[in-house]
MARGUKE-775309 format. One line per field, with one value per atom (N, C-alpha, C, O): residue number from 1; x, y negated, z; atom name. Coordinates in pm, whole numbers, plus 50000, padded with zeros to 5 digits. Example, Ala and Ser with C-alpha at 12.3 -4.5 7.8 and 13.67 -1.06 7.14 Angstrom:
2
resi <- [1, 1, 1, 1, 2, 2, 2, 2]
px <- [51319, 51230, 51320, 51424, 51285, 51367, 51290, 51341]
py <- [50569, 50450, 50330, 50332, 50225, 50106, 49997, 49886]
pz <- [50780, 50780, 50780, 50846, 50708, 50714, 50787, 50804]
name <- [N, CA, C, O, N, CA, C, O]
This chain:
79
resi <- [1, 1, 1, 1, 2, 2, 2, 2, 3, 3, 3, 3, 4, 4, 4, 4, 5, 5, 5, 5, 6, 6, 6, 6, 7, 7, 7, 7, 8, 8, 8, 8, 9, 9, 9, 9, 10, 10, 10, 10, 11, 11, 11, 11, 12, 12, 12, 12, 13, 13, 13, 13, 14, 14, 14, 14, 15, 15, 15, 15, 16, 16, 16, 16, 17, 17, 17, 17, 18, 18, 18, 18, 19, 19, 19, 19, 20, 20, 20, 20, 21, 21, 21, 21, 22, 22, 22, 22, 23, 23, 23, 23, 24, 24, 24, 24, 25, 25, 25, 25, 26, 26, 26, 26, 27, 27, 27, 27, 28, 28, 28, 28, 29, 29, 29, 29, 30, 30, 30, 30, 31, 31, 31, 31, 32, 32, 32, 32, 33, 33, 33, 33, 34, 34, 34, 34, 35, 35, 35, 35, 36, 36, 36, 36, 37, 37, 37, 37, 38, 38, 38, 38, 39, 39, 39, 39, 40, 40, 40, 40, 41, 41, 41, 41, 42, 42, 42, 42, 43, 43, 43, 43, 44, 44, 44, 44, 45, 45, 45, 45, 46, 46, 46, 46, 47, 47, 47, 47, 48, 48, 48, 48, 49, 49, 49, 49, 50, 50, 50, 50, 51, 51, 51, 51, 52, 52, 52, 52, 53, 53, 53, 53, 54, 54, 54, 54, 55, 55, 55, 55, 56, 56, 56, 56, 57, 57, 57, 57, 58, 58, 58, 58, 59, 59, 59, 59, 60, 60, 60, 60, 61, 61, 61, 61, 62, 62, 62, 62, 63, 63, 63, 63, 64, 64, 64, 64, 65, 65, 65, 65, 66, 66, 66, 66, 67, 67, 67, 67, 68, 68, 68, 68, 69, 69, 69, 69, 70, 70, 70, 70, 71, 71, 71, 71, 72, 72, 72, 72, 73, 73, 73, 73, 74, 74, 74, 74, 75, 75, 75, 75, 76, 76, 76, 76, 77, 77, 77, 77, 78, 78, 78, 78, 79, 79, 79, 79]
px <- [05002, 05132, 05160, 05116, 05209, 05277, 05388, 05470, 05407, 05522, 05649, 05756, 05630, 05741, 05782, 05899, 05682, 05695, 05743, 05835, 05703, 05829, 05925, 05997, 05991, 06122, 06218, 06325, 06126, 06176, 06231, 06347, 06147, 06130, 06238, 06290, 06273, 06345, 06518, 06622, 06463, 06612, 06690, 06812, 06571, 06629, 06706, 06814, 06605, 06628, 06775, 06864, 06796, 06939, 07058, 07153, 07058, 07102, 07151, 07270, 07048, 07101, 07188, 07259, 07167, 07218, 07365, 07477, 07333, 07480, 07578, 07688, 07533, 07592, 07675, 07794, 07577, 07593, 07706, 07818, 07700, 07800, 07959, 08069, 07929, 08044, 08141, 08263, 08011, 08101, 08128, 08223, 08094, 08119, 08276, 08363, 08271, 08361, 08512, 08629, 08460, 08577, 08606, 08709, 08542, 08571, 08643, 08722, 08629, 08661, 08715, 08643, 08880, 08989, 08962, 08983, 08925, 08956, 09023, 09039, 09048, 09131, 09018, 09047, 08883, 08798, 08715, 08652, 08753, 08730, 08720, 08619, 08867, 08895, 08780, 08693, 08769, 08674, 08525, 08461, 08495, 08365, 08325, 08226, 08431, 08414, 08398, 08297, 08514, 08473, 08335, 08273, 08310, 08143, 08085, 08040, 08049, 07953, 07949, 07868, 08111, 08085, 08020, 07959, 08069, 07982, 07841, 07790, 07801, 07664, 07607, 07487, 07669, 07595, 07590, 07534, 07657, 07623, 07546, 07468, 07588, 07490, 07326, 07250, 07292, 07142, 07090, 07037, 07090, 07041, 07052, 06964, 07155, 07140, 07040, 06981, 07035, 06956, 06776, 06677, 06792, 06638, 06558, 06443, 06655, 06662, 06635, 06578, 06680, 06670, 06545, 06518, 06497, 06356, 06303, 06258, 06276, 06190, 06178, 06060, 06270, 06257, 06240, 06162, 06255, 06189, 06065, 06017, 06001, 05862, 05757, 05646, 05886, 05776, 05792, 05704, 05889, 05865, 05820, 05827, 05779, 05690, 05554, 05482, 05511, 05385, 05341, 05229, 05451, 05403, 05361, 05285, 05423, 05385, 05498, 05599, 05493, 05614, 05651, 05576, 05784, 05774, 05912, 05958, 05967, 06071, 06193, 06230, 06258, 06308, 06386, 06508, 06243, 06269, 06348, 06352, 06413, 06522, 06431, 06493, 06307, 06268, 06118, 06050, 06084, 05920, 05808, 05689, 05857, 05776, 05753, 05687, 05842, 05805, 05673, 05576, 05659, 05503, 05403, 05288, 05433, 05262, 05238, 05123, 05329, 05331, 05223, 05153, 05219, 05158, 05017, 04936, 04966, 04830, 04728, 04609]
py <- [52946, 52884, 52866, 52940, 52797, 52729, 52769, 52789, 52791, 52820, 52762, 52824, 52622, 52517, 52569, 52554, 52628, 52617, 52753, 52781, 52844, 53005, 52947, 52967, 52854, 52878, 52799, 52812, 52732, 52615, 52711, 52752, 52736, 52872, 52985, 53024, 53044, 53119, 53104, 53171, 52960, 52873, 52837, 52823, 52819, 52817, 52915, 52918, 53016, 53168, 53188, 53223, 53161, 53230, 53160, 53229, 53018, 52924, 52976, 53001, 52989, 53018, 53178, 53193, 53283, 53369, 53313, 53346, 53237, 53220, 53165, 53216, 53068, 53019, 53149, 53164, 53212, 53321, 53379, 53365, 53450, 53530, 53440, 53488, 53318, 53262, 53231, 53215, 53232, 53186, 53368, 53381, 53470, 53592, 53645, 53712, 53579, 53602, 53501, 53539, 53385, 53295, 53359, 53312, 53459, 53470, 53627, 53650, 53721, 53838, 53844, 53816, 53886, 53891, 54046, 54151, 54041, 54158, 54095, 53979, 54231, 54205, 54119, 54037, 54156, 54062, 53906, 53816, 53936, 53804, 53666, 53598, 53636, 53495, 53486, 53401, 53589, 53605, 53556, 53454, 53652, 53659, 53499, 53435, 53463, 53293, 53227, 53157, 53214, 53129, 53153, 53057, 53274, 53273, 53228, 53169, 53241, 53163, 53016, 52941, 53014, 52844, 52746, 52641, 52840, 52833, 52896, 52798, 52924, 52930, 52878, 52903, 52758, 52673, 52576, 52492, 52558, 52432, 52482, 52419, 52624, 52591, 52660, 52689, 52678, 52748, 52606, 52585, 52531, 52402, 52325, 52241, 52332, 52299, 52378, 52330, 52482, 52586, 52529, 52485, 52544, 52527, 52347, 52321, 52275, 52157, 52135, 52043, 52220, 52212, 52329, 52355, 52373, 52475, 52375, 52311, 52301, 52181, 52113, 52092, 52062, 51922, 52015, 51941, 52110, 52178, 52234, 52249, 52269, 52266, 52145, 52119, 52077, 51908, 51832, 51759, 51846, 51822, 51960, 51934, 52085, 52157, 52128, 52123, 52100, 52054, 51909, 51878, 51839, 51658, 51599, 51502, 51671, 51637, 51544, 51544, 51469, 51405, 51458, 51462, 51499, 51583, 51516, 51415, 51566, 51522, 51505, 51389, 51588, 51591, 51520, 51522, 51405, 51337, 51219, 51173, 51160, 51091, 50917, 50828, 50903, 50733, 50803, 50825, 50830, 50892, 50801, 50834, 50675, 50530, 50435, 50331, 50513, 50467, 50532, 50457, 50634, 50729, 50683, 50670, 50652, 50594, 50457, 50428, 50386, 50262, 50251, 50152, 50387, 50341, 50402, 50399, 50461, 50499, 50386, 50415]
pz <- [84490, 84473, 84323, 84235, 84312, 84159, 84146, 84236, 83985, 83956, 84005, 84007, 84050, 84020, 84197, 84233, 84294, 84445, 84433, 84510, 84355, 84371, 84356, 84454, 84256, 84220, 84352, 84410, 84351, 84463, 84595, 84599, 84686, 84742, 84738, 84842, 84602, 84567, 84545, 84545, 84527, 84504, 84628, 84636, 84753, 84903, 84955, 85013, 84911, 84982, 84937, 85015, 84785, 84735, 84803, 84841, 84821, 84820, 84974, 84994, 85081, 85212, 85241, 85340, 85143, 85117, 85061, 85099, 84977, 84925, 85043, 85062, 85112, 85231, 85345, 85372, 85380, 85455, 85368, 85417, 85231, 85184, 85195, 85225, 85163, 85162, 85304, 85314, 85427, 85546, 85556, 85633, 85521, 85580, 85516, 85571, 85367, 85285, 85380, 85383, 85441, 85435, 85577, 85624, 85665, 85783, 85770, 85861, 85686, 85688, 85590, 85494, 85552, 85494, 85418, 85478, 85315, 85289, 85097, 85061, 85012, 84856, 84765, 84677, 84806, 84694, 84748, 84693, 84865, 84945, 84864, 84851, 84804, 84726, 84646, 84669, 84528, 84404, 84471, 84445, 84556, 84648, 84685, 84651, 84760, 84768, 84693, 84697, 84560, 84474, 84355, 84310, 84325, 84359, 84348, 84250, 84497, 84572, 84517, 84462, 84571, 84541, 84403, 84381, 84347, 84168, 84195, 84141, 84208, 84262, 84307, 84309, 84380, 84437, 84421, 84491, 84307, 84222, 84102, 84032, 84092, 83903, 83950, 83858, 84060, 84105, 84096, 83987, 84155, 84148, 84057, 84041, 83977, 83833, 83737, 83640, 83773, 83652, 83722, 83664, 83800, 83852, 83794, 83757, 83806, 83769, 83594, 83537, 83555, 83402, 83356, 83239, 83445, 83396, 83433, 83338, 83584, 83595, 83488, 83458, 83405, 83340, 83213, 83153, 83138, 83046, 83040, 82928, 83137, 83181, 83160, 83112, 83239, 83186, 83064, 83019, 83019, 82831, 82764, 82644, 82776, 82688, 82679, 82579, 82866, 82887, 82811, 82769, 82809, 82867, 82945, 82943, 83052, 83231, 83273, 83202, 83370, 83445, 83582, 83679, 83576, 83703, 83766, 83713, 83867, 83916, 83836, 83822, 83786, 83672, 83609, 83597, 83539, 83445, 83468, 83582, 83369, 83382, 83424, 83483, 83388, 83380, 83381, 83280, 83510, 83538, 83550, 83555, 83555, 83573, 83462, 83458, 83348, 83185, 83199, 83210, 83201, 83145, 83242, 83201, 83377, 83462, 83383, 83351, 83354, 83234, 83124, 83105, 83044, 82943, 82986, 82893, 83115, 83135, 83170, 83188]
name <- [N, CA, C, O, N, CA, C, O, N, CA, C, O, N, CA, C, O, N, CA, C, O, N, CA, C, O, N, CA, C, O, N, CA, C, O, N, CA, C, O, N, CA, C, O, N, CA, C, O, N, CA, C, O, N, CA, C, O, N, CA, C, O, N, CA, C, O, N, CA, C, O, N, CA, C, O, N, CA, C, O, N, CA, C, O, N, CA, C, O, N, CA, C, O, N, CA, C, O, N, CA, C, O, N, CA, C, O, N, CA, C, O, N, CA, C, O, N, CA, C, O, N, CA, C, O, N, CA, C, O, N, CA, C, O, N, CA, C, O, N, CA, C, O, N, CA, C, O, N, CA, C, O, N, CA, C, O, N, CA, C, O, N, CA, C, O, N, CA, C, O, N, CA, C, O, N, CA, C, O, N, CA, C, O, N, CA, C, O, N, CA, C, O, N, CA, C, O, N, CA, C, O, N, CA, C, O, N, CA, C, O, N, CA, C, O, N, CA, C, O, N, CA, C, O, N, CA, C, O, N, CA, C, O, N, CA, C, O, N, CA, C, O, N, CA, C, O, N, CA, C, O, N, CA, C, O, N, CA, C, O, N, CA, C, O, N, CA, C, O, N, CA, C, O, N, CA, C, O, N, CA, C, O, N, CA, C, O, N, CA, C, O, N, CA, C, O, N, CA, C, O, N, CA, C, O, N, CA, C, O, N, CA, C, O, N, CA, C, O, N, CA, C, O, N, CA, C, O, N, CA, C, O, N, CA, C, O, N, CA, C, O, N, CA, C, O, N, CA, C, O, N, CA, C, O]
């Protein structure tokens, strides 16, 4: 496995955890509940953001084209 398929992988796993914490949080009332939710919910936008930006920093340290990149069909261009 490749680095890029742990994170990927890892990014699911959290991602469906986060889901779970959040429907458990929105279903069971307790004092840290709100916090607990909103969270999550920030979590689940910036995990996929963070993973997204190691991708595309990976592929400009290398000089690879990976998903990432903003115009990936400039670089098959000049081969």
């Amino acid at each position: 496995m490749t680095s890029k398929q742990i994170f990927a992988i890892a990014g699911i796993v959290v991602l469906v955890l986060l889901y779970v914490v959040t429907l458990l949080a929105a279903i069971f009332d307790s004092s840290a509940s709100h916090a607990l939710f909103a969270t999550c919910l920030l979590a689940t936008v910036a995990i996929p953001l963070l993973i997204w930006i190691y991708t595309w920093m990976f592929g400009k340290l290398t000089n690879r084209s990976t998903f990432a990149d903003f115009h990936p069909e400039e670089k098959n261009k000049d081969k």
